[in-house]
C-alpha positions as CSV (number, residue, x, y, z in Angstrom):
1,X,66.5,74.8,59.0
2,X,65.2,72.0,56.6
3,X,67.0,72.8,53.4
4,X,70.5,73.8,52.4
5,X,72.7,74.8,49.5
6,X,76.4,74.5,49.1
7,X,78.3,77.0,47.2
8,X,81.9,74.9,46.7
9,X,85.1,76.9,45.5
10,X,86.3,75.4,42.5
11,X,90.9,75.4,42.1
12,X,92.1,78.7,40.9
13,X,95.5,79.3,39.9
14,X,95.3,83.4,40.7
15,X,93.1,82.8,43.9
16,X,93.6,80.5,46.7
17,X,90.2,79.1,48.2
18,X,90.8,81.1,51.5
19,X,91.0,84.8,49.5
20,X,88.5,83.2,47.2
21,X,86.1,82.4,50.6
22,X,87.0,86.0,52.2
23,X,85.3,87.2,49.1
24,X,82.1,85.4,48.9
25,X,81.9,85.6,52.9
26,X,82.0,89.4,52.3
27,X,79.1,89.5,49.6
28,X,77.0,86.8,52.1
29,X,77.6,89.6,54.7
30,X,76.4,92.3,53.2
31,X,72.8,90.7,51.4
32,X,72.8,89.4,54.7
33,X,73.1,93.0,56.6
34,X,71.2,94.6,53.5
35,X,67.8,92.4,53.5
36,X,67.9,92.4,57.3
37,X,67.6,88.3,56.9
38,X,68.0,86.4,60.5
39,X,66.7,83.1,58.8
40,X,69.9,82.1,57.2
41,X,72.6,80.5,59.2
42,X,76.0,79.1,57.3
43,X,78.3,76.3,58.0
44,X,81.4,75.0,56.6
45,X,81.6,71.0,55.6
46,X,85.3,71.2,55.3
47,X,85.5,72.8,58.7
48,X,89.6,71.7,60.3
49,X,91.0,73.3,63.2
50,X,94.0,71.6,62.2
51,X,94.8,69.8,65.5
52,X,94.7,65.6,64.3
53,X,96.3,63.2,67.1
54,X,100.0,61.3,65.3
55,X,100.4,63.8,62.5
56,X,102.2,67.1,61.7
57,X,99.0,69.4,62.9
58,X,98.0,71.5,59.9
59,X,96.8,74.8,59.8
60,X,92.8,75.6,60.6
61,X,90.8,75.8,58.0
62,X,86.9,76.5,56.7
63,X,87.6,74.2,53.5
64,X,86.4,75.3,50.3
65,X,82.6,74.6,50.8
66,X,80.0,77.2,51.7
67,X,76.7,75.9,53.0
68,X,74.1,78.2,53.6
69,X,70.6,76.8,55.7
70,X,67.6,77.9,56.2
71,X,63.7,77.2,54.5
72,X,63.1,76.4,50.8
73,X,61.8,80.0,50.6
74,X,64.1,82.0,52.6
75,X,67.4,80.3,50.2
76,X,65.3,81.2,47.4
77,X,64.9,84.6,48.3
78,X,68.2,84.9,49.2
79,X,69.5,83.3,45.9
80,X,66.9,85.2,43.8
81,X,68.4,88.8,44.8
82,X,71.7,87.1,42.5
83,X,74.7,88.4,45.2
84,X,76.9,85.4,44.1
85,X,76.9,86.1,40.3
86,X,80.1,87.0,40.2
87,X,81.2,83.8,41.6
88,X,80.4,82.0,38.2
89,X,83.9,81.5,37.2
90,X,85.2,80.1,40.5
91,X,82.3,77.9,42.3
92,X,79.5,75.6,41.6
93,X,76.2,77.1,43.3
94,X,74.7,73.9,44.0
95,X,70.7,73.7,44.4
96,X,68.3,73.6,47.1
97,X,68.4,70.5,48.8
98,X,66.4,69.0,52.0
99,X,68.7,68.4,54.4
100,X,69.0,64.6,55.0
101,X,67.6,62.6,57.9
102,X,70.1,61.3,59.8
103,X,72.5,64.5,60.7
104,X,74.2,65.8,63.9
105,X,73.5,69.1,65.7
106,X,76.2,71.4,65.2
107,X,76.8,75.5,66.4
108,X,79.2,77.9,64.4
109,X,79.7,81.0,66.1
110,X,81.9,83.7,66.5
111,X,84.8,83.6,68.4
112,X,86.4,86.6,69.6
113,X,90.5,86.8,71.2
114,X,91.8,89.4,73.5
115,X,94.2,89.7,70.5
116,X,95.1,93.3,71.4
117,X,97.4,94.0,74.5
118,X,96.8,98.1,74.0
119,X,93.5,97.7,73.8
120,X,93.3,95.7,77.1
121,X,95.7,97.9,78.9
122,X,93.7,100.8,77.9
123,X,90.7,99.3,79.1
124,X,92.0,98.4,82.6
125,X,93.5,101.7,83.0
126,X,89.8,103.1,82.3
127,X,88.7,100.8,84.8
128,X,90.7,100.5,87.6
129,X,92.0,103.9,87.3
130,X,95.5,102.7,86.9
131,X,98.5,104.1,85.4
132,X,100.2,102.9,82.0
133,X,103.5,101.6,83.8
134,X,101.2,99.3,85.6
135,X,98.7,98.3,83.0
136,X,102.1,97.2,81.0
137,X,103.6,95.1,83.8
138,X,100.5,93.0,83.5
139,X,99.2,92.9,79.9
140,X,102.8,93.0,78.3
141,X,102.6,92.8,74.5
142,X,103.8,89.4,74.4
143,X,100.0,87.8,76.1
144,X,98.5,88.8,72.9
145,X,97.0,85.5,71.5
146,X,95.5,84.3,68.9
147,X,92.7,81.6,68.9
148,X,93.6,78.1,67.5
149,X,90.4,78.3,64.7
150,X,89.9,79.1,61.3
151,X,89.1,82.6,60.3
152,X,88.3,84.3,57.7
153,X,89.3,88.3,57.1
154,X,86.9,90.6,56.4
155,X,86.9,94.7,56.3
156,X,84.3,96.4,58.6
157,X,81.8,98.3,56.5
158,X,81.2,100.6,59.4
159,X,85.0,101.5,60.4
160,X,86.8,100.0,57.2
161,X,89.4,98.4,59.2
162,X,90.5,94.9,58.9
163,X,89.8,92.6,60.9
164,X,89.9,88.3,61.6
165,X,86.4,86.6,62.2
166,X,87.3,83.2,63.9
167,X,84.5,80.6,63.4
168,X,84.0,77.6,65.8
169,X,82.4,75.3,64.9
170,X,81.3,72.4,67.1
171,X,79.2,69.1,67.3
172,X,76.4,69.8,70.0
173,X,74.0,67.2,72.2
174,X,70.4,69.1,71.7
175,X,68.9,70.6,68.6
176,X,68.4,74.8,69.1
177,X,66.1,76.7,67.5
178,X,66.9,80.8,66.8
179,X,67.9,83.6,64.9
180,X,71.1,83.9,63.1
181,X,73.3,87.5,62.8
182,X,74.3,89.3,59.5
183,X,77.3,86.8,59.1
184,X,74.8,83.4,59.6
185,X,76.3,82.8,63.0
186,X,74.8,82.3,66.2
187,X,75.1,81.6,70.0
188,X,72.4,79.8,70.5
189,X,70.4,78.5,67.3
190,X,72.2,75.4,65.8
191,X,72.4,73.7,62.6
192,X,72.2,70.4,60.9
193,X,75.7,68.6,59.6
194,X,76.4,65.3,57.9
């Protein structure tokens, strides 16, 4: 992951940046998925969860900043196959950069919430062969939660339902090496940040 390019949402009156950054997540997911790439991973330079000590805590956020990494030739592949065109009227697609020398080591990966009390009752009923009475009195509705990160929402190309991609994104000790999935995420690899 020596070279990066930022793709940075420009003000919109009709969009906000976070409809505006569903969007061009979406089309990144899908070249992604389509050219089968595991050489691009993304981060966000405006990254927030929205917790900050002494002040009214505001909510997470990505920013408005897309930065894609990878090789020289695997972001100009990527960029060559022209799946942000339509972005032309609301960001600056900036160019190919080496990432600097001095950075940290960070990881952005998916984050995933038991967000869904029916689901969980319906899967401890499978498991512990229990009825529904019971899988209510201990996942009411009320322990669904939802993680304290920023997400973006996305539709799933295989069922077509919506659904809320949380993204943590976190300052690590030791520089990882790996593959990254269709979104640019990973569990493992990890990623230069300044």
């Amino acid at each position: 992951m020596d070279h990066y390019l930022d793709i940075r949402l420009l003000p919109d009156a009709d969009f906000n940046a976070t409809v505006l950054l569903a969007a061009l997540y979406a089309k990144l997911h899908r070249v992604l998925s389509k050219q089968q790439r595991r050489d691009i991973g993304v981060s966000f330079p405006g990254y927030s969860t929205g917790q900050q000590q002494d002040k009214d805590p505001a909510p997470p956020s990505l920013g408005a900043t897309l930065r894609l990494h990878g090789s020289a030739a695997a972001l100009d592949s990527l960029m060559a196959s022209q799946w942000a065109s339509g972005f032309a009227d609301y960001a600056l697609i900036g160019n190919i950069r080496p990432v600097p020398a001095t950075t940290q080591v960070i990881r952005v990966q998916r984050r995933q919430a038991k967000s869904n009390p029916a689901r969980e009752r319906a899967r401890l009923m499978r498991r512990k062969n229990m009825d529904s009475a019971e899988a209510y009195r201990l996942i009411p509705d009320s322990k669904a939660r939802r993680l304290p990160l920023p997400y973006i929402t996305l539709d799933s190309s295989s069922t077509g339902q919506r659904f809320l991609l949380f993204i943590d994104q976190h300052v690590v000790t030791q520089a990882v090496s790996g593959e990254f999935n269709s979104y640019g995420l990973s569990s493992s690899a990890t990623l230069p940040s300044w």
